[in-house]
N, C-alpha and C positions, 0 to 999 in steps of 0.2 A: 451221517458224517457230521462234527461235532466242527460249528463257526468258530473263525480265529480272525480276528480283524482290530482294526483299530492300532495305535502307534504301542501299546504293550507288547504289541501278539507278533508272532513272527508265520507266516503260512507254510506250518508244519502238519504232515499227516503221518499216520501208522507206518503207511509205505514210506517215505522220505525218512521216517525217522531211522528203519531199515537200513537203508539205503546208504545213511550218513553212519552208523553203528553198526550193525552185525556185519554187515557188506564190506566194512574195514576186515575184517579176518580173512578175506580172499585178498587183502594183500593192494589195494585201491589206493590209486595215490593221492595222497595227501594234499588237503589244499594250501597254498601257500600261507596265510596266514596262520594254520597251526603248526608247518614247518620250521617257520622261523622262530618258533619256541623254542628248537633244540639245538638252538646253535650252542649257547654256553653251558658249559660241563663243567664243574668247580676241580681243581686241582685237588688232588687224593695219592697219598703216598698205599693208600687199599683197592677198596672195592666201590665206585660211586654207581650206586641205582637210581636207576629214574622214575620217577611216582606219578600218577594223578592223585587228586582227591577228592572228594567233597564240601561241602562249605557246613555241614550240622555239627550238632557234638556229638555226632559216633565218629565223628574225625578228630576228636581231641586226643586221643593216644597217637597219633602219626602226629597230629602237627605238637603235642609236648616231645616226641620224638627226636622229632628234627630241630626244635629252640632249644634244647636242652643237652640236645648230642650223643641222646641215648646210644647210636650204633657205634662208636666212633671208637668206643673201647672193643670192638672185636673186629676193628678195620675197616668198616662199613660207613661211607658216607651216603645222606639221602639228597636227592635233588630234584625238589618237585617241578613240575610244569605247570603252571596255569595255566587255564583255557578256558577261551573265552565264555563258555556256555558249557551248562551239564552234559549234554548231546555231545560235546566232543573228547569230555572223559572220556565216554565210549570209545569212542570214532580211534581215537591215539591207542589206547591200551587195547583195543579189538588189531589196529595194526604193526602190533609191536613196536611202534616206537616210544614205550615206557616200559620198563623192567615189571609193576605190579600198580596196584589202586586199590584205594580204599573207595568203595566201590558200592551203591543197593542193588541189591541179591538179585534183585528184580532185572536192572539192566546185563549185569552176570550174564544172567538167562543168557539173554540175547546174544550173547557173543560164544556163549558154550552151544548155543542149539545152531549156530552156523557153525560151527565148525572150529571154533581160535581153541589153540592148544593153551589153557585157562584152567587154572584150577582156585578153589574156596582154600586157602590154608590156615585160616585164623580169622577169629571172628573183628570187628569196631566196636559197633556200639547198638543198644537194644532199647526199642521204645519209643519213645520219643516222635512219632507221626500223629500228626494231630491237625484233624478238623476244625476250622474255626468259621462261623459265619457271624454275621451284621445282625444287628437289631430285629427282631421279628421273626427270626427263624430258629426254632425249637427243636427239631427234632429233624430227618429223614424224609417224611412224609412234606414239608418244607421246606424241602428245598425241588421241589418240582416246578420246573423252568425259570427256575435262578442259574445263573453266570458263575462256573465253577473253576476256579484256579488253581491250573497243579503242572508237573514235569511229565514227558512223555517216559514211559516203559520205568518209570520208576516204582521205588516201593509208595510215593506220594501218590503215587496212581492207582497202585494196587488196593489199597486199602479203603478209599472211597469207593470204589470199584466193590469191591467185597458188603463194605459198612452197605451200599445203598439194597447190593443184592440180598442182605439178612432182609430188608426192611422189603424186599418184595417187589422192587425197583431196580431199576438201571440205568446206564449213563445217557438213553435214551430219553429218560426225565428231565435231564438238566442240560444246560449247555458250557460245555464244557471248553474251556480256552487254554491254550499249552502255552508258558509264557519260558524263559531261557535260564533265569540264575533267580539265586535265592533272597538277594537283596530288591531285585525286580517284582518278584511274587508277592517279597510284602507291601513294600509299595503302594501295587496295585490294589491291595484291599484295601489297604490304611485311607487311603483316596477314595476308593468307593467306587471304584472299577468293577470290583466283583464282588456277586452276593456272597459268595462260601470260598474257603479255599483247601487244602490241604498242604501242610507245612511242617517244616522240620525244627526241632530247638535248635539256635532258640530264640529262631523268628517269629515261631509262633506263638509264643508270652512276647513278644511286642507287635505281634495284630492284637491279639486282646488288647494291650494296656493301651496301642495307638490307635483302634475308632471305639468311640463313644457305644457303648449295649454291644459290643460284640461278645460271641460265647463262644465256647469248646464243644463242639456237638460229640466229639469222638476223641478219646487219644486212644487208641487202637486197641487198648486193653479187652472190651465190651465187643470186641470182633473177635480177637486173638487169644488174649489173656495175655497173663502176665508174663515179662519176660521174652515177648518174641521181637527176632532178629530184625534187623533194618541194615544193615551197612557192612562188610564182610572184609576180609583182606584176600586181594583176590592178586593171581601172580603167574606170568606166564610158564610153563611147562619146560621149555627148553632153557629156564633157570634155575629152574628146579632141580634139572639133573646137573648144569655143570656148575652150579656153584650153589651146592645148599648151607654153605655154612654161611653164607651172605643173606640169604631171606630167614634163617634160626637168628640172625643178629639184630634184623627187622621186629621180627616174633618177641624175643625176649626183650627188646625196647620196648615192646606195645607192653607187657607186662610189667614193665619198670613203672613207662608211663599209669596205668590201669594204679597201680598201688601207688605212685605219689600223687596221682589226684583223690584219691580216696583219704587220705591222707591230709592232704591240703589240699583243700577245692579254692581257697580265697588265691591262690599263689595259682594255679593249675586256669581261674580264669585271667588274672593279672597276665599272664603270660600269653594268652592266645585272643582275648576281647581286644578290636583295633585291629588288628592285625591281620586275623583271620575271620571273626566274627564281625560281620558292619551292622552291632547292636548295640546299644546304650548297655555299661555293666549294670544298670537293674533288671532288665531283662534278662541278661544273661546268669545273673544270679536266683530271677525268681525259677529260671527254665533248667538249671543244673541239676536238679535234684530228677528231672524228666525223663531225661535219656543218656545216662551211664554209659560211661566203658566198660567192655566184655569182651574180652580179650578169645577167653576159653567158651566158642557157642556150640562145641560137640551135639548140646542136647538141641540144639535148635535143625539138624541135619534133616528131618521129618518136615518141620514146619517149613523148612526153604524148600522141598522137594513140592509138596504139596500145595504150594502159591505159585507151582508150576502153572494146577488149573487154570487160575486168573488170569495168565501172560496168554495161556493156547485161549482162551474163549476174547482176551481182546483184541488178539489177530498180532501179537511180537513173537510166540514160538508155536514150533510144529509140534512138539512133544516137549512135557512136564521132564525136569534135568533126573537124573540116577543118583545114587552112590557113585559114580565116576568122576560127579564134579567135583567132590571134595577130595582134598588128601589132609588128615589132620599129623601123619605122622610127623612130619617137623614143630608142630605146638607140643606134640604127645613128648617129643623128643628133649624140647625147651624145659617143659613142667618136670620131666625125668632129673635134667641135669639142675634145675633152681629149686628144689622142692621149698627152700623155707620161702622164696616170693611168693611160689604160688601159696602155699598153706594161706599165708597170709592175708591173700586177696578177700576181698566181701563177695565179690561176683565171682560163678564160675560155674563149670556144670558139674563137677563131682566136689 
C-alpha cells in the first residue's frame, strides 16, 4: 500500500479511486459540490455540449476550440466544466453528466471496463509524459525509496509504472504519493516535497526550470517510442447515435485547432497560457515542441489496447479494453469530407 500523508496528499486509494470513477457509470449520485457545476448552460440558438478536460497540452485543441469558436460554424457550442480535481473528470463523464472529455486513455479504461456506454472517437495529444526528479537521481535504479508524485489511474501513472518495470523494479521500490491537480503536482516538487515525479507539459519544463539540478529521467519515448498516445477524445455512446453531426463539429474543430497551432504556435500559446496553463510562458514555450496535437491517433489503437496490461496488474481493470472501445468512424468521416485540412496536417496516422 503506497503512504499519502502530509497537507499535499489527499488519502486516496486504488479502491476509492474506483469508487469515485468507474463507480459513476452505475449511475452514483453525485456529490453536491460537483453538481453545482451544472447549473449554467450558455444560451445556443444550436447544439450546446458539455465537456471535461484536462489541464496538459494534449488539451490544447479542445481549449483553442472553445476560445476561438471552432464548433460554432456547424451550430455546436462547447461548455466546459471545471472540476475540482482530475478524479472528478472521471467521476462527471463516467456519470453522464458531460456530453465527452478530453480525457488519458488510461482513466478511459476505467470507465469502459465498468461498464459507461464511452467510446475513444478521436485522438488530443501524444507525448509529452515526463519523469522528472531532484538533484542526485540519475536513473531508475535511483529512485528506490524516494517519494513519487503523480495522478491515480492516469497515463502519469502508467508510464512510471512501465518505465520502472523495464528497469526490473516496481512501485514497491518507491513510495509513491497521489496528489489532485496539475498545478499542485508541480508545486510540490518545486518545494521539495518530492524526490521524482511524473508530469504533463508543460509542467513538467517548469519542474526542471523551477528546482535547482533537477533532470528528466524519462519523457516516455525510451518506454514507448515515438509518438504514443496520452490523451484521447473520448464521448458518450447515446451521443453518438442521436446527434452525430454535433460530436463531427467537435472533431473537425480539433482539426482546425491541430493545423492553426502547427501553424502558429506563438498565437496557439498567447491564447491558452493564463488561462488554462498556470505556467510562466517560458515554460510553456520551452514544453510546446513536447507534446503536440493529434488529432488522427488511428495508429495508436494497439498501443491504447495494450497499456490495458498496466491498468489490470495495478488493480483499476479487470480486462485490457478491445476494438469496441474505439469508434473512429466519425474522424474517418471528418478527414473524408476536409480532405485539404487534413493533407495539410504535420501529425497524423496516414
Amino acid at each position: 500500500m503506497c503512504d499519502r500523508d502530509g497537507s499535499f496528499y489527499r488519502n486516496l486509494s486504488r479502491r476509492g479511486f474506483l469508487g469515485r470513477s468507474a463507480g459513476a457509470a452505475a449511475a452514483l449520485a453525485l456529490p453536491a459540490h460537483l453538481a453545482g457545476l451544472l447549473t449554467s448552460t450558455p444560451a445556443s440558438a444550436g447544439t450546446t455540449l458539455k465537456a471535461t478536460h484536462g489541464s496538459g497540452f494534449c488539451n490544447m485543441g479542445i481549449f483553442l476550440a472553445k476560445e476561438r469558436g471552432l464548433t460554432k460554424a456547424d451550430g455546436v457550442d462547447l461548455d466546459f466544466v471545471v472540476t475540482p480535481s482530475n478524479t472528478e473528470i472521471t467521476t462527471m463523464f463516467g456519470a453522464g453528466l458531460v456530453d465527452m472529455s478530453m480525457i488519458p486513455y488510461s482513466n478511459f479504461m476505467t470507465l469502459y471496463d465498468a461498464g459507461a456506454p464511452v467510446k475513444i472517437v478521436a485522438g488530443g495529444g501524444v507525448e509529452g509524459c515526463i519523469i522528472v526528479a531532484r538533484e542526485g537521481i540519475a536513473s531508475a535504479a535511483d529512485l528506490k525509496g524516494k517519494t513519487f508524485g503523480t495522478f491515480q489511474a492516469d497515463t502519469l501513472e502508467v508510464l512510471p509504472y512501465d518505465y520502472l518495470k523495464k528497469a526490473g523494479m516496481s512501485f514497491r521500490d518507491v513510495e509513491v504519493k497521489y496528489l489532485d491537480t496539475s498545478p499542485e503536482l508541480a508545486q510540490a516538487f518545486m518545494a521539495g516535497a518530492l524526490d521524482a515525479i511524473c508530469h504533463i507539459e508543460p509542467y513538467a519544463s517548469q519542474c526542471v526550470m523551477g528546482r535547482k539540478g533537477a533532470r528528466v529521467l524519462s519523457n516516455g519515448t525510451d518506454v514507448y517510442g515515438k509518438g504514443y498516445s496520452d490523451c484521447v477524445l473520448a464521448v458518450r455512446t447515446p451521443l453518438l447515435k442521436s446527434n452525430p453531426a454535433a460530436v463531427k463539429a467537435v472533431i473537425k474543430a480539433l482539426l482546425v485547432a491541430q493545423s492553426q497551432a502547427e501553424a502558429d504556435k506563438a498565437a496557439a500559446l498567447k491564447d491558452t497560457v493564463g488561462k488554462y496553463y498556470k505556467t510562466s510562458m517560458e515554460a510553456a514555450v520551452d514544453a510546446s515542441s513536447k507534446q503536440p496535437i493529434v488529432v488522427d491517433q488511428r495508429d495508436q489503437t494497439r498501443f491504447i489496447i495494450e497499456r490495458g496490461a498496466s491498468m489490470k496488474e495495478l488493480g483499476y481493470v479487470k480486462k485490457a479494453p478491445d476494438e469496441g472501445a474505439f469508434d473512429w468512424s466519425l474522424l474517418e468521416a471528418v478527414i473524408a469530407e476536409n480532405k485539404g485540412l487534413y493533407d495539410g496536417l504535420k501529425l497524423k496516422s496516414a
